[in-house]
C-alpha positions in Angstrom: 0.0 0.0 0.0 1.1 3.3 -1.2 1.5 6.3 1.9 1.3 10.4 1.0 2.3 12.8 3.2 -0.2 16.2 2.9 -0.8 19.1 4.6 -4.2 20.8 4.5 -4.7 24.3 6.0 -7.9 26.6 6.7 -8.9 29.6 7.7 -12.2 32.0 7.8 -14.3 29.2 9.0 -16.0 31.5 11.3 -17.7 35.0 11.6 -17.9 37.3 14.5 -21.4 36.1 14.8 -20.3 32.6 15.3 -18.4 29.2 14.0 -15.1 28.6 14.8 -12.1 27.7 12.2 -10.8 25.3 15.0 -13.9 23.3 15.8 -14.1 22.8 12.1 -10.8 21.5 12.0 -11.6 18.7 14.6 -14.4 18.0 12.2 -12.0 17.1 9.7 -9.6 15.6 11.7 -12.7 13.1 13.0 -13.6 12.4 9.5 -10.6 11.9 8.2 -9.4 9.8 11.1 -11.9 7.0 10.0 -10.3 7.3 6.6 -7.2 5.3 8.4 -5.3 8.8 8.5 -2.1 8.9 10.3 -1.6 12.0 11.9 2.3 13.3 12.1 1.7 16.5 14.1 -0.9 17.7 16.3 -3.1 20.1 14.6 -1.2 23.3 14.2 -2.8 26.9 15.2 -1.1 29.6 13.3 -2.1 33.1 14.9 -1.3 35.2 12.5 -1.0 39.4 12.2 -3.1 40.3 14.8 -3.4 44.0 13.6 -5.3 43.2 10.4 -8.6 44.9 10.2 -10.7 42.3 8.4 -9.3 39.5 10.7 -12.2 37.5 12.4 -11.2 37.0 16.3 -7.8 35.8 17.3 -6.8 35.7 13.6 -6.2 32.1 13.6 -5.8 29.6 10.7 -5.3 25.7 10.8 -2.9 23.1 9.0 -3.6 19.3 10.1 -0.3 17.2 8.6 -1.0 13.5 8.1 -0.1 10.1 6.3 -2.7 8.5 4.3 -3.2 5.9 1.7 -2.7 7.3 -1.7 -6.1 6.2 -3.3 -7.6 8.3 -0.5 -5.8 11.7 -1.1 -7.6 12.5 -4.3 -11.0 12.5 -2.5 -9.8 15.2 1.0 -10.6 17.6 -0.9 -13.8 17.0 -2.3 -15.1 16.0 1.0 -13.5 18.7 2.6 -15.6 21.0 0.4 -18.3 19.6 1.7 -18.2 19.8 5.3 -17.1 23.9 4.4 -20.8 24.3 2.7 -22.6 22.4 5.5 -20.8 23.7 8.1 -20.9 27.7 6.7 -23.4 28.3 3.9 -26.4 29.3 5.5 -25.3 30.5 9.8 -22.2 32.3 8.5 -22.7 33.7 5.1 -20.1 36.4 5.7 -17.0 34.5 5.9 -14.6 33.9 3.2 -13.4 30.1 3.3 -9.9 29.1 2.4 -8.8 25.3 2.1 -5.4 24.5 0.7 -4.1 20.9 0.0 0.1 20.5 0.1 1.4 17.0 -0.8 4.8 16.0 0.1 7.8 19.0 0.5 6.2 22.3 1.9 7.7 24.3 -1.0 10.2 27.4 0.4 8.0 29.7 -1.2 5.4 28.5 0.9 7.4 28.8 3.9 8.2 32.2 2.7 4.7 33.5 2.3 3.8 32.3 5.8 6.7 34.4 7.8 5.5 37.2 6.1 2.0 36.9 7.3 3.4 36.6 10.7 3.6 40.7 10.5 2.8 42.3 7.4 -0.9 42.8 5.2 -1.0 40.1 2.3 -3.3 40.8 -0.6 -5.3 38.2 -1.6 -3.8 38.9 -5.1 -0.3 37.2 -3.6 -2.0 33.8 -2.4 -3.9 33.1 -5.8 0.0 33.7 -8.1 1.4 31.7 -5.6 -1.2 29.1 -5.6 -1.4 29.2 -9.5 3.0 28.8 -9.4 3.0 26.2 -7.2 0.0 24.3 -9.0 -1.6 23.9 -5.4 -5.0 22.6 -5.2 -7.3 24.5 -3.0 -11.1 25.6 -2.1 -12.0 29.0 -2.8 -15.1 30.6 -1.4 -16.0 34.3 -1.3 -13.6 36.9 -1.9 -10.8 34.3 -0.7 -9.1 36.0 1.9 -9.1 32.3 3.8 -6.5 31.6 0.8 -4.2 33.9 3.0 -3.9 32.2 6.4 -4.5 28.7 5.0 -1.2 29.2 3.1 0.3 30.5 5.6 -0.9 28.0 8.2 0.9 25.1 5.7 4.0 26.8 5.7 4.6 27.5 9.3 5.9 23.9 10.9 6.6 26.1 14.8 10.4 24.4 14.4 11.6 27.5 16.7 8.7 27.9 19.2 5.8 26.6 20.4 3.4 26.1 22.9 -0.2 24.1 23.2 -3.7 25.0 23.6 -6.1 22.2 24.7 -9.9 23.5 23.3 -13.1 22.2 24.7 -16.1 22.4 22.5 -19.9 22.6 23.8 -22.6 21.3 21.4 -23.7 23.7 18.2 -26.7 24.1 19.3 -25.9 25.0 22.8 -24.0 28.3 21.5 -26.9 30.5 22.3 -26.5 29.3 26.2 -24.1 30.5 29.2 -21.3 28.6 29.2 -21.2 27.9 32.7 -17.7 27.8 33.5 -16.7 27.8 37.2 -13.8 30.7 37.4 -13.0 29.4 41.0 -11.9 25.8 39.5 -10.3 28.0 37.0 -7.9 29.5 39.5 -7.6 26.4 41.4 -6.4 24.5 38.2 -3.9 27.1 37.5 -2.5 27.4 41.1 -2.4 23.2 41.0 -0.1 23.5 38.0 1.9 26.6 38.3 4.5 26.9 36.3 3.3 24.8 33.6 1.0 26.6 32.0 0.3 30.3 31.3 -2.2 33.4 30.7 -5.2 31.1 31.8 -5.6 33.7 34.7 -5.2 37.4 34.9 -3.5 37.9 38.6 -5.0 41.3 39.6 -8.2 40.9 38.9 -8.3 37.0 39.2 -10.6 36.7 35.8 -10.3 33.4 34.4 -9.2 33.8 30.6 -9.7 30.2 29.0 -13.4 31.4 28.6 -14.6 33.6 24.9 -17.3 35.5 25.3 -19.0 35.3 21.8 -21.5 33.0 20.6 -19.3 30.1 18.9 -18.8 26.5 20.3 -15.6 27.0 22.6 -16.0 26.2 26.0 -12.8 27.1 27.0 -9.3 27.0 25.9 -6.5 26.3 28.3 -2.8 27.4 27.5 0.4 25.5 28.5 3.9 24.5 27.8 3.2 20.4 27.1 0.3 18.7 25.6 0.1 16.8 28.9 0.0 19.6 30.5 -2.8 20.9 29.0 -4.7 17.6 29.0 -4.2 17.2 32.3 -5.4 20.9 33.4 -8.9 20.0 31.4 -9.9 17.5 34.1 -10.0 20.2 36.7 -12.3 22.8 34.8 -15.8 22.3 35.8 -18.7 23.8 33.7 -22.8 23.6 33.4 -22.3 23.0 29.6 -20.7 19.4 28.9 -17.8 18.9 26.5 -19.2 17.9 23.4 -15.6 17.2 21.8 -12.0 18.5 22.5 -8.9 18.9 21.0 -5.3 19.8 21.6 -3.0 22.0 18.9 0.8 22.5 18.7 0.4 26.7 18.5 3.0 29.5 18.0 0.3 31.4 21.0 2.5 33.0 23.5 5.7 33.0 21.5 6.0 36.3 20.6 6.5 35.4 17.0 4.6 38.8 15.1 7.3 40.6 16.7 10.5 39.3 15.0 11.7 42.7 13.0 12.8 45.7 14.1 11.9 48.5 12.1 12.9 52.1 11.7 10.6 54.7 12.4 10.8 55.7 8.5 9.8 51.9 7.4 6.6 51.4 9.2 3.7 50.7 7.3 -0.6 50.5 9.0 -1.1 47.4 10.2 2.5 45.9 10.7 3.4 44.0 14.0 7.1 45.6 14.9 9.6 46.4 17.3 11.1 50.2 17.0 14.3 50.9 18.6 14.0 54.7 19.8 14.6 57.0 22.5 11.8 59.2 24.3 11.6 62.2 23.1 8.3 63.3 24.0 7.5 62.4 27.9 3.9 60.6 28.1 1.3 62.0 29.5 -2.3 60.8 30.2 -5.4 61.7 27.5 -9.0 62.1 27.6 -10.2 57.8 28.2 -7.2 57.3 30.6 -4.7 56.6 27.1 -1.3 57.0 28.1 0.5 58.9 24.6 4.2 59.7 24.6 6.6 59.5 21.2 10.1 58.1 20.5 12.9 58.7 18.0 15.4 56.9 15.8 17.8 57.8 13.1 15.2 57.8 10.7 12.3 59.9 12.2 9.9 60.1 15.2 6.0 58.5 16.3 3.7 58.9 18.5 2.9 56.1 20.6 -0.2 55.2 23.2 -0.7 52.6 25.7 -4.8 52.3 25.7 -7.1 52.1 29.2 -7.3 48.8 28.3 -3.5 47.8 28.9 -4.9 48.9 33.1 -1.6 48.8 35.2 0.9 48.8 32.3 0.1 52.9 31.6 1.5 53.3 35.4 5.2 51.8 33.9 4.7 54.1 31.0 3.9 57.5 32.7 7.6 56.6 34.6 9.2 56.9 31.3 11.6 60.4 30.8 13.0 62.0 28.0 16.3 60.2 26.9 15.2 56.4 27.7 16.1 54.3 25.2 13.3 51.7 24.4 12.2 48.9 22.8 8.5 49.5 21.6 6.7 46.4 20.5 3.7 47.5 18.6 0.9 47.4 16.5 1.4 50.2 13.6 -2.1 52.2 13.5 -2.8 53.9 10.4 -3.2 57.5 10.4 -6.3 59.3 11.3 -8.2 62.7 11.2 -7.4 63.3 14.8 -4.0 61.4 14.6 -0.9 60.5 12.9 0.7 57.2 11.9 0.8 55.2 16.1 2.4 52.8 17.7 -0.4 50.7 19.6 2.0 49.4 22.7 1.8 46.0 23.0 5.2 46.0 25.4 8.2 47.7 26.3 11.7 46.4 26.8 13.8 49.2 28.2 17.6 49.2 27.3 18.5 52.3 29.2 17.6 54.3 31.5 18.8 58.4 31.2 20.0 60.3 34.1 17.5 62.5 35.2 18.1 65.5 37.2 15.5 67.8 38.9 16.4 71.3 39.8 15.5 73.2 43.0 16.1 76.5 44.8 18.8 76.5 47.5 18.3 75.7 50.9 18.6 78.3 53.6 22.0 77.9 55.6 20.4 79.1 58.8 16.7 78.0 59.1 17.6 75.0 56.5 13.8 75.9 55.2 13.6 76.3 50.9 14.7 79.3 49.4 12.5 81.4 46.7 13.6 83.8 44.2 14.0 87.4 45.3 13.4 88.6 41.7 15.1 88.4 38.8 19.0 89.3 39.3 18.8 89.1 42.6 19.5 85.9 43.8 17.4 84.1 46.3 15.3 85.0 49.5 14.4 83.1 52.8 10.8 84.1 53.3 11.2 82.2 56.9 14.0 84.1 58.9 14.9 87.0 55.9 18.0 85.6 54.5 19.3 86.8 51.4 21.9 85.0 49.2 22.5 87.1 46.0 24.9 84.6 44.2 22.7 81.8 45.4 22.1 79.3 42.0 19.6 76.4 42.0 20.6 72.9 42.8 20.6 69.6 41.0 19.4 66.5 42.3 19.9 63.1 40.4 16.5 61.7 40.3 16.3 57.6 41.7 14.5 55.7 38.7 11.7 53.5 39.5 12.2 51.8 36.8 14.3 49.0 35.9 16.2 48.0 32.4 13.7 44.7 31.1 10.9 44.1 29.7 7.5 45.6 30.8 4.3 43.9 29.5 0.0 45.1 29.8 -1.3 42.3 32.1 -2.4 38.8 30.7 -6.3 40.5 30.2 -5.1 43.0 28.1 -2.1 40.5 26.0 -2.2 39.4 22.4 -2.9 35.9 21.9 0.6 36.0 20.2 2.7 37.8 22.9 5.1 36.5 24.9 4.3 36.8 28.0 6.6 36.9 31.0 6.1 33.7 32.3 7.7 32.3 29.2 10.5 34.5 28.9 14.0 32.7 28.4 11.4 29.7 27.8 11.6 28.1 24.1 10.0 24.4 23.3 11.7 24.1 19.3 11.6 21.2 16.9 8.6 19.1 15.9 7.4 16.0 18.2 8.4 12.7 16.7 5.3 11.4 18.2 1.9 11.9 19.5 0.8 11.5 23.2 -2.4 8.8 23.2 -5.6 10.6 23.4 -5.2 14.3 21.7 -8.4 14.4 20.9 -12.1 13.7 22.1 -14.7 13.2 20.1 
């Protein structure tokens, strides 16, 4: 019997009313599984450019990579097509479907395409030549924008970095209902294995994060550094709604990967993901809505930057900043506006120095030891307390002790990117691709 090796990604199975790219994915992975498919990878979530506009959610596409019998590989995509129409044509007639079949090598170009969409805006245009070089067969529905990330799921194999997301689902047609899920077990779960997972909880306010709020068949989602880790965390989250099914995915969540180039100020472009390497030169100060807006400077030119209400206790860290700091801004690149230039949306800060900063202050009185003021211009300074007068009296400069430290600051987990780092996995890096699958992965 003759084996292929394929790779089939997807992405814009879902809407922001409902459906879910994922749960589609176990779908396939359950039909195909009966087709005597051997799977050589867990299912791989690709978070892609979070700053795109027309993204649906988290911005996340799927590749599954298996082994099957050659007779069967002609007929995955067909049937595929299928389960697309019955699963979006008539509750989600606003998404764009992408399916894209790879047999064999992923071709560079491929591999190419999908870094890029780690952090840049890819027309559709680009995914249809590339699909048309390659001669790749695919499903295109809608104005094809799926075409984008299920390329770029394919080509992205998280050889450098990676993490896992166990996902329970609830039943379709419980999506309308509460979800149920107990936040205390939440917090137990994560203070039972501490250290092994991460962002599941947000520690101020104690939120449990594992749980969307829209109306599409996640449960809950728990995020950790081994697959057993994460299966092992599921059996300790208690709900009213049952799990209908579950899966776990091999993800690049949590690995900071959109934020791989550093970029002079001149270079940025709406809607990158980027990392600019700049001094303050423009302390922050706090706006109408509690944003926290301050700029920085390279070689190249200067941008303004805000940290949103949103990011809560991070603005506190960025109101500490002074003129001269130099910085590392990770950051979403928000186009211009009528009220506003081209902005850096703070998503982190990494600062590589710290500038002296002095305050000045009038002289102290030698006799009373009480603050000096200014007798007038030319005239030196006056001691309002005992009468004092010191006529070649200058102010005085006083280093200023920083509050601040030289490493990386980041919002709290609430207000994180699904793709940011966050500090719990810093120094942290799980590379290479398993050479083989833990038992029970999925659940249906």
């Amino acid at each position: 019997m003759s084996v292929e090796s394929i790779h089939v990604g997807m992405d814009d199975i879902d809407s922001p009313e409902g459906g879910c790219t994922t749960h589609f994915a176990s779908l396939v992975v359950e039909r195909l599984s009966t087709l005597g498919a051997r799977w050589s990878d867990y299912p791989n979530l690709i978070r892609l450019n979070p700053n795109i506009p027309y993204r649906t959610r988290g911005n996340g596409a799927v590749a599954i990579r298996l082994s099957i019998d050659t007779a069967e590989v002609d007929g995955i995509l067909p049937l595929v097509e299928e389960m697309v129409r019955e699963y979006s044509e008539e509750d989600y007639p606003n998404t764009n479907p992408g399916v894209v079949l790879v047999g064999g090598k992923i071709p560079t170009a491929v591999q190419s395409f999908s870094a890029r969409a780690m952090w840049r805006t890819i027309p559709v245009s680009v995914a249809d030549r590339l699909l048309k070089e390659h001669s790749i067969d695919h499903i295109r529905r809608g104005n094809g924008r799926g075409l984008v990330g299920a390329i770029a799921a394919v080509g992205n194999r998280l050889e450098y970095d990676h993490t896992y997301e166990l996902i329970a689902y609830r039943a379709v047609e419980s999506t309308s209902e509460p979800r149920g899920v107990d936040e205390q077990s939440v917090v137990e779960m994560d203070q039972r294995m501490e250290g092994r997972l991460f962002s599941n909880v947000d520690p101020v306010t104690r939120r449990a994060l594992i749980v969307p709020r829209g109306p599409d068949p996640v449960l809950y989602g728990i995020r950790g550094e081994r697959v057993e880790d994460v299966l092992e965390a599921s059996s300790y989250v208690k709900s009213e709604q049952s799990v209908d099914r579950m899966m776990a995915f091999r993800t690049n969540q949590g690995t900071g990967a959109h934020l791989m180039h550093c970029v002079y100020v001149s270079d940025l472009r709406p809607y990158m993901a980027a990392i600019v390497h700049g001094v303050i030169d423009r302390r922050p100060k706090t706006t109408e809505g509690g944003h926290v807006v301050f700029s920085v400077g390279d070689c190249s030119g200067r941008v303004d930057c805000a940290a949103y209400e949103p990011t809560g206790e991070f603005r506190t860290v960025v109101l500490k900043l002074e003129k001269g700091d130099q910085v590392l801004v990770h950051a979403a690149v928000r186009p211009p506006a009528r009220t506003h230039g081209l902005t850096l949306n703070v998503e982190g800060l990494e600062i590589v120095r710290l500038a002296e900063v002095c305050r000045e202050s009038n002289p102290v009185c030698p006799h009373c030891f009480k603050r000096m003021k200014s007798a007038g211009k030319g005239q030196g300074y006056k001691c309002f307390s005992c009468g004092f007068k010191d006529r070649e009296g200058t102010k005085t400069k006083t280093l200023v002790d920083r509050t601040l430290e030289e490493k990386v600051y980041l919002p709290p987990p609430r207000a994180q990117r699904h793709l940011t780092k966050p500090l719990a996995r810093l120094g942290k890096k799980n590379k290479g691709v398993p050479d083989r699958l833990v038992g029970r992965w999925y659940r249906f």
